[in-house]
PDB file of N, CA, C and O in Angstrom:
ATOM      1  N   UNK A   1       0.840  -1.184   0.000  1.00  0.00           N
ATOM      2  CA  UNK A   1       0.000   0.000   0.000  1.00  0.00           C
ATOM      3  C   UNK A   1       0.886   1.249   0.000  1.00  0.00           C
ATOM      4  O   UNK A   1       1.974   1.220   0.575  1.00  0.00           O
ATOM      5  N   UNK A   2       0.428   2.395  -0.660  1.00  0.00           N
ATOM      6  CA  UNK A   2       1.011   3.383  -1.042  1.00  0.00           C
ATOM      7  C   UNK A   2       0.671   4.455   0.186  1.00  0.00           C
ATOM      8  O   UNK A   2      -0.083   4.028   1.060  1.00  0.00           O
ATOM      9  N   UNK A   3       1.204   5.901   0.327  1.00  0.00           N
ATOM     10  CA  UNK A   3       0.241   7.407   0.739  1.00  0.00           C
ATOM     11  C   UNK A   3      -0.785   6.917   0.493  1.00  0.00           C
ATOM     12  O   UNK A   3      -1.146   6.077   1.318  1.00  0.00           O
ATOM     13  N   UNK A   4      -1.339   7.069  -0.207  1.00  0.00           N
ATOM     14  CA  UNK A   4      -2.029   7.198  -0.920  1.00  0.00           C
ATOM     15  C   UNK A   4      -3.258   6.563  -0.214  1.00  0.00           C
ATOM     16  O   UNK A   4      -4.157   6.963   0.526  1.00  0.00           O
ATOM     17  N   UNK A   5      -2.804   5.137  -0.903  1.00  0.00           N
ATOM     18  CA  UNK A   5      -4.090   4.196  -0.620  1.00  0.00           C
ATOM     19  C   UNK A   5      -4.705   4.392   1.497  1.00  0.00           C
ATOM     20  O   UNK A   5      -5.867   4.477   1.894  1.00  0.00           O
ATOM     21  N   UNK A   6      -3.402   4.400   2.366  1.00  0.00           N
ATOM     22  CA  UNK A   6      -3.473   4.652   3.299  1.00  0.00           C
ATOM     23  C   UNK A   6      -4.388   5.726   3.912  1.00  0.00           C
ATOM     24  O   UNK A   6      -4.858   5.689   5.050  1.00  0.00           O
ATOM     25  N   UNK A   7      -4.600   6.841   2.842  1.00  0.00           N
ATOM     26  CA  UNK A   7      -5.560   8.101   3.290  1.00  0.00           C
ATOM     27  C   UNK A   7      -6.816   7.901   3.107  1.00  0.00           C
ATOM     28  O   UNK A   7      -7.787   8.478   3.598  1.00  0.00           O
ATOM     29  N   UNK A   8      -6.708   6.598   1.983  1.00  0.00           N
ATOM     30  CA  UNK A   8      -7.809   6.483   1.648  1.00  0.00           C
ATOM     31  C   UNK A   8      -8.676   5.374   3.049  1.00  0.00           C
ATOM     32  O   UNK A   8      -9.781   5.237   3.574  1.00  0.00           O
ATOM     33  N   UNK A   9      -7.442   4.871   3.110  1.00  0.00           N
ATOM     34  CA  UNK A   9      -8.149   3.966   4.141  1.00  0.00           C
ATOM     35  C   UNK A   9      -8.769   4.746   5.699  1.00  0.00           C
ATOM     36  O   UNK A   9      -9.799   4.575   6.350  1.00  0.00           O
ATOM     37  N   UNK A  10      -7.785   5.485   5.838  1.00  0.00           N
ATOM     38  CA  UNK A  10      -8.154   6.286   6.940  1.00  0.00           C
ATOM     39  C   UNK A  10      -9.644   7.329   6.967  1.00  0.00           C
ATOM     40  O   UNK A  10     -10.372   7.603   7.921  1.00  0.00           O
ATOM     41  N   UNK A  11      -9.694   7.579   6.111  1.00  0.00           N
ATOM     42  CA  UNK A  11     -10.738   8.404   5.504  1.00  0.00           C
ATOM     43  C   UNK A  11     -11.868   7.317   5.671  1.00  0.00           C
ATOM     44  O   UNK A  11     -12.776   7.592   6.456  1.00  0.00           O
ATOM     45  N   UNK A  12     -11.898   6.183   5.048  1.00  0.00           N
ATOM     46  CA  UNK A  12     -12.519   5.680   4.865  1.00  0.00           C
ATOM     47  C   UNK A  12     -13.035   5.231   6.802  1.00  0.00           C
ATOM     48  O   UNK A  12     -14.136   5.564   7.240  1.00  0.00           O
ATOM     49  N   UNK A  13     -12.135   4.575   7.543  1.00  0.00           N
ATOM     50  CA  UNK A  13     -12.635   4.344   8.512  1.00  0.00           C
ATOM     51  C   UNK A  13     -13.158   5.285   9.654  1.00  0.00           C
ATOM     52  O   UNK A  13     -13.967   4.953  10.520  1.00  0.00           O
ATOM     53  N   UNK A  14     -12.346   6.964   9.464  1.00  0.00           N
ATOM     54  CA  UNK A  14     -13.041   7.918  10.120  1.00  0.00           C
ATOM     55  C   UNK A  14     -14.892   8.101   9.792  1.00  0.00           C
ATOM     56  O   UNK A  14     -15.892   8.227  10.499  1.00  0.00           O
ATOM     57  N   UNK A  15     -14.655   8.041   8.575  1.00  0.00           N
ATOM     58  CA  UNK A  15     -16.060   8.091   8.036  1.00  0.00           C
ATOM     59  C   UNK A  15     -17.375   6.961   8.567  1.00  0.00           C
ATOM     60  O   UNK A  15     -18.562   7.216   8.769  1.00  0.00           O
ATOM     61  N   UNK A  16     -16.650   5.688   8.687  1.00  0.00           N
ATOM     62  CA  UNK A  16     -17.765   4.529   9.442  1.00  0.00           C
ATOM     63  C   UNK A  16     -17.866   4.884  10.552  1.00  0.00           C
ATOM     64  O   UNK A  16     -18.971   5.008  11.079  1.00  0.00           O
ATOM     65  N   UNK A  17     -16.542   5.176  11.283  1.00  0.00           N
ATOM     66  CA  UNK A  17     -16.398   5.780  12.979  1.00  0.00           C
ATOM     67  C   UNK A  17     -17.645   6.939  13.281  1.00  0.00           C
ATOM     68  O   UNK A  17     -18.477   6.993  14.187  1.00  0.00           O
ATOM     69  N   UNK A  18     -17.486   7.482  12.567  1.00  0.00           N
ATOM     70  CA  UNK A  18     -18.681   9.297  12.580  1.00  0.00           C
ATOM     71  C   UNK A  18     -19.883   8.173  12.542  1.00  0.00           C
ATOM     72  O   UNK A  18     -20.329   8.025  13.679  1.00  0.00           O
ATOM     73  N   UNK A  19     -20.464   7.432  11.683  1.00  0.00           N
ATOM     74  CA  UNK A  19     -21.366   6.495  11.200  1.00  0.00           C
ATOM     75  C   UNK A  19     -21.743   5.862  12.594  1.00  0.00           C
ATOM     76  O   UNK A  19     -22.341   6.392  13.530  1.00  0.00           O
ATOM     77  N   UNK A  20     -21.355   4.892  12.508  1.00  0.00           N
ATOM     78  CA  UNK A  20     -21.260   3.998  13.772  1.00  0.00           C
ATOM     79  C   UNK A  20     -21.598   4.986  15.357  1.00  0.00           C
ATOM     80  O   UNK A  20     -22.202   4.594  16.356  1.00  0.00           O
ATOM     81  N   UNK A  21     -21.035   6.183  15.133  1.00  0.00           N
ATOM     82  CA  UNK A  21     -21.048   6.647  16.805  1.00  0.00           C
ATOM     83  C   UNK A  21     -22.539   7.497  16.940  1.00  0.00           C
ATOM     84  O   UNK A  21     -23.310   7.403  17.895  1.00  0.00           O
ATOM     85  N   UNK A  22     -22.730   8.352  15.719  1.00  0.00           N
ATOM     86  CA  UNK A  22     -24.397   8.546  15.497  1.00  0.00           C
ATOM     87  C   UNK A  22     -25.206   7.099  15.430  1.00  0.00           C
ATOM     88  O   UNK A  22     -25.996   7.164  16.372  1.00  0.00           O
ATOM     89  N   UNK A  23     -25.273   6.614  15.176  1.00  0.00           N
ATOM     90  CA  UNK A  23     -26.106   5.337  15.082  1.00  0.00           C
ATOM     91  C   UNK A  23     -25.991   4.634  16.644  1.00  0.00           C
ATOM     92  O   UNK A  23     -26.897   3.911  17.058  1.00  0.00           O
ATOM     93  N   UNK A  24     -25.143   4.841  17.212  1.00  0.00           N
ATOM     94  CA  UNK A  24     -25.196   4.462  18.633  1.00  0.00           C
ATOM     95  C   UNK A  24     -25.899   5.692  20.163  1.00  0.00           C
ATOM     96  O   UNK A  24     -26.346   5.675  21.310  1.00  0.00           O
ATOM     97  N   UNK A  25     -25.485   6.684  18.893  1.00  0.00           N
ATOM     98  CA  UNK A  25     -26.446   7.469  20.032  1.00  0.00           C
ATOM     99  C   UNK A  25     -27.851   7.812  19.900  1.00  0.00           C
ATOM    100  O   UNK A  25     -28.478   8.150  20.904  1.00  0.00           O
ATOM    101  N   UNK A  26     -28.616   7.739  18.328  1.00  0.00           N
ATOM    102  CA  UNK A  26     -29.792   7.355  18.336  1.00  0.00           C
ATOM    103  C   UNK A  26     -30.574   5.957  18.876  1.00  0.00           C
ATOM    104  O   UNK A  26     -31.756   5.902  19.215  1.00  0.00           O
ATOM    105  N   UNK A  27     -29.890   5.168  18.870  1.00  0.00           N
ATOM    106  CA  UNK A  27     -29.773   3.633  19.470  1.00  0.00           C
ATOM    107  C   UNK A  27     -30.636   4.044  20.664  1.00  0.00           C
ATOM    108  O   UNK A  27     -31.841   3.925  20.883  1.00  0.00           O
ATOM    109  N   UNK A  28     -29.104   4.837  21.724  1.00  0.00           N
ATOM    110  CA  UNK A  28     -29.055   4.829  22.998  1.00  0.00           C
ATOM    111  C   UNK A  28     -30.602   5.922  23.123  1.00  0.00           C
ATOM    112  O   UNK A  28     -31.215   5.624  24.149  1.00  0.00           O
ATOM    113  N   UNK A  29     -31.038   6.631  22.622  1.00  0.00           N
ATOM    114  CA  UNK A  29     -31.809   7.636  22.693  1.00  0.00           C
ATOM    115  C   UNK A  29     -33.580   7.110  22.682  1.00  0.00           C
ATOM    116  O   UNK A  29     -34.611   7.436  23.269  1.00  0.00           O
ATOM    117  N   UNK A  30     -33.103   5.976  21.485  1.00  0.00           N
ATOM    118  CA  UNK A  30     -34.428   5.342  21.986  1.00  0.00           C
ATOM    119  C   UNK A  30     -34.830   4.228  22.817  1.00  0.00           C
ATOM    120  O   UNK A  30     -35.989   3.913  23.088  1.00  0.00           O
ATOM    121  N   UNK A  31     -33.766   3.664  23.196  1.00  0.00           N
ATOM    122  CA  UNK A  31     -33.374   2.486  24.554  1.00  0.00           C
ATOM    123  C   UNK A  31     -34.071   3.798  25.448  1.00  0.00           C
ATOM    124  O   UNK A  31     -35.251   3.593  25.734  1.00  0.00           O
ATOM    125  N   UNK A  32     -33.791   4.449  25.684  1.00  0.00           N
ATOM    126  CA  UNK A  32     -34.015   5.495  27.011  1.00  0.00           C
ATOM    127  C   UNK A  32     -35.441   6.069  26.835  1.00  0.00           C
ATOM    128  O   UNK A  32     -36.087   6.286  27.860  1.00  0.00           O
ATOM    129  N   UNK A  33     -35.959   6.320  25.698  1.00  0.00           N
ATOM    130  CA  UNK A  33     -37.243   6.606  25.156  1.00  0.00           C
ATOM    131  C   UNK A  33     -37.999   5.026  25.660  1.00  0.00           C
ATOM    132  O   UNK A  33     -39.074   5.176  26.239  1.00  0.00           O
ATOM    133  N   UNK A  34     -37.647   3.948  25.530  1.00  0.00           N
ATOM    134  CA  UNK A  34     -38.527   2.643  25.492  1.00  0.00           C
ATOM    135  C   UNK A  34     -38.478   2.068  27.091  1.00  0.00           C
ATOM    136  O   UNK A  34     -39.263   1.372  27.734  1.00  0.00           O
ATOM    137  N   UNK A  35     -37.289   2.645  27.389  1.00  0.00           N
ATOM    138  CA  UNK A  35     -37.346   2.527  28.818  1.00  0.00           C
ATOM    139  C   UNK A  35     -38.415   3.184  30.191  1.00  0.00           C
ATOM    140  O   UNK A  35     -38.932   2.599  31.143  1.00  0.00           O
ATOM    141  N   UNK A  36     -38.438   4.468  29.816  1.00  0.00           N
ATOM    142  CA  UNK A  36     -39.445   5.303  30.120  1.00  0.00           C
ATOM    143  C   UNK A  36     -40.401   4.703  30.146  1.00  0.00           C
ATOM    144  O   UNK A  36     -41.010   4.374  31.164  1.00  0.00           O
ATOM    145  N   UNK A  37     -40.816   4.356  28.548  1.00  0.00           N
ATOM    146  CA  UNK A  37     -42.396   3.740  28.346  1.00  0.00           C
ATOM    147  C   UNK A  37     -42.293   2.625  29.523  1.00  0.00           C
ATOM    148  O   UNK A  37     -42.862   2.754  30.607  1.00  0.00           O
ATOM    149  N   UNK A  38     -41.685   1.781  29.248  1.00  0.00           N
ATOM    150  CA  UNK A  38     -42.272   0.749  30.103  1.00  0.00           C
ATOM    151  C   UNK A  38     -42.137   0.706  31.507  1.00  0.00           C
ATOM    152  O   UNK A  38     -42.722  -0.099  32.232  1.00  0.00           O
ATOM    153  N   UNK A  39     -41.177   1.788  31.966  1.00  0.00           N
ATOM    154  CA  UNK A  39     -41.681   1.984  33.569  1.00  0.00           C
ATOM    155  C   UNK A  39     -42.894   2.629  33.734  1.00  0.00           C
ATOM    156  O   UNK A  39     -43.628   2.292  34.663  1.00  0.00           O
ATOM    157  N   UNK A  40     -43.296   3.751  32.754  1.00  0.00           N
ATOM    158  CA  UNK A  40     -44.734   4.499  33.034  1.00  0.00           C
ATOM    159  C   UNK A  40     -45.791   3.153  33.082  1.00  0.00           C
ATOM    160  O   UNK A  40     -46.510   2.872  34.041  1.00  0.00           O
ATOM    161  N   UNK A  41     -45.698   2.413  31.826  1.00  0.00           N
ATOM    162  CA  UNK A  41     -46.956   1.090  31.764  1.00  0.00           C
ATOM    163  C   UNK A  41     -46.731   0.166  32.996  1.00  0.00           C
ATOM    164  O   UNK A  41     -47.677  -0.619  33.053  1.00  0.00           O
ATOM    165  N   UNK A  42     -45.886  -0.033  33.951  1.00  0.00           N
ATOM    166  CA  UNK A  42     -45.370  -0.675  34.779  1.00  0.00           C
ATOM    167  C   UNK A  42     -46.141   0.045  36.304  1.00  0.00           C
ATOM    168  O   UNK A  42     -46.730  -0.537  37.215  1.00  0.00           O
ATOM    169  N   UNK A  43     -45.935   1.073  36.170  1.00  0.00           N
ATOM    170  CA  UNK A  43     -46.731   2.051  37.512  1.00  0.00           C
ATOM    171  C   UNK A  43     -48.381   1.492  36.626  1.00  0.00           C
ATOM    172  O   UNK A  43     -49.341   0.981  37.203  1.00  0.00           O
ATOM    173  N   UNK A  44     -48.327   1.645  35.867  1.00  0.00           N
ATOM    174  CA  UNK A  44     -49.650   1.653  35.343  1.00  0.00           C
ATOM    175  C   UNK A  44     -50.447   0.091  35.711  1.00  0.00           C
ATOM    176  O   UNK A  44     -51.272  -0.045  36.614  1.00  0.00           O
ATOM    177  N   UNK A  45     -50.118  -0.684  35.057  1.00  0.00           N
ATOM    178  CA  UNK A  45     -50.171  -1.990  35.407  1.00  0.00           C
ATOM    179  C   UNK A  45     -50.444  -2.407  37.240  1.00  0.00           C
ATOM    180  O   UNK A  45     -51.429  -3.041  37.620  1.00  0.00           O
ATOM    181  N   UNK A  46     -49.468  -1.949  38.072  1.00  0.00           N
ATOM    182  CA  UNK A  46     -49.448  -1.657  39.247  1.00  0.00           C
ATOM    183  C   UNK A  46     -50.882  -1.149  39.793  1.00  0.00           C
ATOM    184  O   UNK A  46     -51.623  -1.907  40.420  1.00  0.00           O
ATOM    185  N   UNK A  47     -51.110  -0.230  39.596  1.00  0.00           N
ATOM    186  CA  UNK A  47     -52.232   0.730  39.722  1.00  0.00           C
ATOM    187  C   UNK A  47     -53.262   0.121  39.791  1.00  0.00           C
ATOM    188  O   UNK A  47     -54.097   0.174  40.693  1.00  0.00           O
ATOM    189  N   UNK A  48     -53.284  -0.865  38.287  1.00  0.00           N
ATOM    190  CA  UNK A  48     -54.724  -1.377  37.656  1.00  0.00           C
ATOM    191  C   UNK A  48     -55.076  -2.874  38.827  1.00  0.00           C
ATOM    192  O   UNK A  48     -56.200  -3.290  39.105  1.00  0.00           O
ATOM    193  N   UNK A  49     -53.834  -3.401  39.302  1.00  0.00           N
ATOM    194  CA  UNK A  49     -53.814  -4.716  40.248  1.00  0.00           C
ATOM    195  C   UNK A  49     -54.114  -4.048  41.196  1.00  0.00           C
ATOM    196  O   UNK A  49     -54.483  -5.042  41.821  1.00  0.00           O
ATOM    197  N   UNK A  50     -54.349  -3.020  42.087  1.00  0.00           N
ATOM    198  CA  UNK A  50     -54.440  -2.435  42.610  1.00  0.00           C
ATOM    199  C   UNK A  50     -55.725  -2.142  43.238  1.00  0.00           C
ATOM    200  O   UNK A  50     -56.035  -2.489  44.378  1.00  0.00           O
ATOM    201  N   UNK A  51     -56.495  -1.443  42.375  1.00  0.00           N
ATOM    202  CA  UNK A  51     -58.007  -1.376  41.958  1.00  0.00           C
ATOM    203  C   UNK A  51     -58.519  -2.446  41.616  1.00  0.00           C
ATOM    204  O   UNK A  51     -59.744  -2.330  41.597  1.00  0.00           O
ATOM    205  N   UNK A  52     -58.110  -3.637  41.279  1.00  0.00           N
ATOM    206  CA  UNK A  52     -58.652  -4.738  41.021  1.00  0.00           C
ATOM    207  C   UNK A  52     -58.576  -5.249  42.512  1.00  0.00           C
ATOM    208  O   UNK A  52     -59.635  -5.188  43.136  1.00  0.00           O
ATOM    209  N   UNK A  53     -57.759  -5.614  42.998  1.00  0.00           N
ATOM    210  CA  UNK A  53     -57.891  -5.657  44.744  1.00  0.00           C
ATOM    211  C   UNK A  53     -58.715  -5.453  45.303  1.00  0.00           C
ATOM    212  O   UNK A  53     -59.546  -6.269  45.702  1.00  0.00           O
ATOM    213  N   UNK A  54     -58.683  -3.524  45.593  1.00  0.00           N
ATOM    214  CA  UNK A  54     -59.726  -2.936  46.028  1.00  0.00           C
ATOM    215  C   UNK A  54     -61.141  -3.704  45.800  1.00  0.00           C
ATOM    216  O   UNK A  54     -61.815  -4.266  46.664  1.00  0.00           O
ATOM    217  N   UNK A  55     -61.391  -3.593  44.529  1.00  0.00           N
ATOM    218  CA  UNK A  55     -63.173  -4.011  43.748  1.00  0.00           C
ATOM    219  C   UNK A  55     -63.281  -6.031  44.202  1.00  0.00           C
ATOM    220  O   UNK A  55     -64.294  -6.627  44.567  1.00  0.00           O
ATOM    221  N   UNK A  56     -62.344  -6.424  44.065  1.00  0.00           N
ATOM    222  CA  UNK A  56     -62.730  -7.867  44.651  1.00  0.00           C
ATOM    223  C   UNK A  56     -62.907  -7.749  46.528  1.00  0.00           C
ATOM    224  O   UNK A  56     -63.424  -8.509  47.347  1.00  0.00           O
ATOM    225  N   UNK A  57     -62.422  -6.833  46.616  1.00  0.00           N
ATOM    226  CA  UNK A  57     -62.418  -6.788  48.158  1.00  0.00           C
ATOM    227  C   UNK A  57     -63.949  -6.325  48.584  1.00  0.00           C
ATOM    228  O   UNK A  57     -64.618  -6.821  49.490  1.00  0.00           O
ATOM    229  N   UNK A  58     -64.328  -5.256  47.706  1.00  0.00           N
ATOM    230  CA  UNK A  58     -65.500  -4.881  48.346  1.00  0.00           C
ATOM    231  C   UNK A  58     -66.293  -5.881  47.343  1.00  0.00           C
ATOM    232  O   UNK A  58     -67.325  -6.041  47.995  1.00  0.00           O
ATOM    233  N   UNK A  59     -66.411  -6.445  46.481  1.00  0.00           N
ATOM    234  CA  UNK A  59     -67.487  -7.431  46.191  1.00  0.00           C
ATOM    235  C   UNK A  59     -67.714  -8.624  47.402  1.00  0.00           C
ATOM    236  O   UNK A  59     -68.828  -9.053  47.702  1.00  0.00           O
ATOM    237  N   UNK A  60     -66.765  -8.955  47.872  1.00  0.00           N
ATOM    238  CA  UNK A  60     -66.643  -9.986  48.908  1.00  0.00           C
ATOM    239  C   UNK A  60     -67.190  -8.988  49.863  1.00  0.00           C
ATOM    240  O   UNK A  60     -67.900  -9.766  50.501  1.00  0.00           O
ATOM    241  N   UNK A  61     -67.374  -7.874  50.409  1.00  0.00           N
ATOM    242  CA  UNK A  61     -68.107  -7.199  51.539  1.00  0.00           C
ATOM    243  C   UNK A  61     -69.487  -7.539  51.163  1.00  0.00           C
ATOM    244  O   UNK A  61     -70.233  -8.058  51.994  1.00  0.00           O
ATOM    245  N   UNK A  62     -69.985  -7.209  49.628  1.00  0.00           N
ATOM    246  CA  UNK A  62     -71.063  -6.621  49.452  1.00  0.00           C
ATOM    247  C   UNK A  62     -71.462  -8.201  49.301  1.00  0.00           C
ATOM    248  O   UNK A  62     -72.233  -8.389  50.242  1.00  0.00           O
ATOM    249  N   UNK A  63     -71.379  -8.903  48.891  1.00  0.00           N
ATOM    250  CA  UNK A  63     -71.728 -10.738  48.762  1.00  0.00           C
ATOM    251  C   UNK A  63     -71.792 -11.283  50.314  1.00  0.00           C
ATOM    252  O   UNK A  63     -72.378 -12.256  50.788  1.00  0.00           O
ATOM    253  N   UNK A  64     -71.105 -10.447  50.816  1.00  0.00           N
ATOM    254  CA  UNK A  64     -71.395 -11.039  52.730  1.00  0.00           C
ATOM    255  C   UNK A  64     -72.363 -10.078  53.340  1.00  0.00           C
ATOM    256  O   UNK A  64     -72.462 -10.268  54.553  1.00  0.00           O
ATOM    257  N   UNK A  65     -72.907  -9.371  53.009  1.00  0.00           N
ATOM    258  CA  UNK A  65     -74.058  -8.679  53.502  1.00  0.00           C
ATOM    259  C   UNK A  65     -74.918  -9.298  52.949  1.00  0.00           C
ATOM    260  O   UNK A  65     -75.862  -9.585  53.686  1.00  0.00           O
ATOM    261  N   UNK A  66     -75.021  -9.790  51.451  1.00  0.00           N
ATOM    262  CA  UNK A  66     -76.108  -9.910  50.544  1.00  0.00           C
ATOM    263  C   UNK A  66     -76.673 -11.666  51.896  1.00  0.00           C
ATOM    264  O   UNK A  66     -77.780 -11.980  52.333  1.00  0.00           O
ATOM    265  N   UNK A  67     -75.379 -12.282  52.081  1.00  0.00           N
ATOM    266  CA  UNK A  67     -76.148 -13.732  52.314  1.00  0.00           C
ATOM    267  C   UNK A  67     -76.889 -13.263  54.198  1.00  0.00           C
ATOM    268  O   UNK A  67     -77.594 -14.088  54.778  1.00  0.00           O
ATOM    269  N   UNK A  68     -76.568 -11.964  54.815  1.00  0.00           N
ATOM    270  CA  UNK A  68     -76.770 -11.683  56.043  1.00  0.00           C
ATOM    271  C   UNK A  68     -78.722 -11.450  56.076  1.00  0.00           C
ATOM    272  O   UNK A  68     -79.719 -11.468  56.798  1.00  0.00           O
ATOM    273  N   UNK A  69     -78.323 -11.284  54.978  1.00  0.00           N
ATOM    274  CA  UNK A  69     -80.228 -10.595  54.695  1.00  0.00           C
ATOM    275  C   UNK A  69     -81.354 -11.710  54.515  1.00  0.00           C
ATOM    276  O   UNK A  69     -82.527 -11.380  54.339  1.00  0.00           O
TER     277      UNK A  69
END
């Protein structure tokens, strides 16, 4: 290999490097975007077991009054 070809090579791999390091920080940008989501749906989810608790709890109140009558 010549100058030559060498600049070319260098050139060439600065250029994938620039490539490669944007492509890793949009990557990382939406890893962190998808991450978010699924802790918000996660509180959410939480929430919904939650209220489902609650409502079986008071059906079992309201089904033990119903047989008192």
């Amino acid at each position: 290999m010549n100058e030559q070809d060498y600049q070319y090579l260098i050139s060439s791999y600065q250029k994938k490097s620039v490539d490669i390091f944007t492509q890793n920080i949009a990557l990382e940008a939406k890893n962190n975007q998808l991450l978010s989501l699924v802790e918000a749906l996660t509180i959410k989810v939480n929430e919904q077991r939650e209220e489902i608790e609650k409502l079986k709890k008071q059906k079992k109140i309201v089904k033990a009054e119903d047989n008192f009558s």
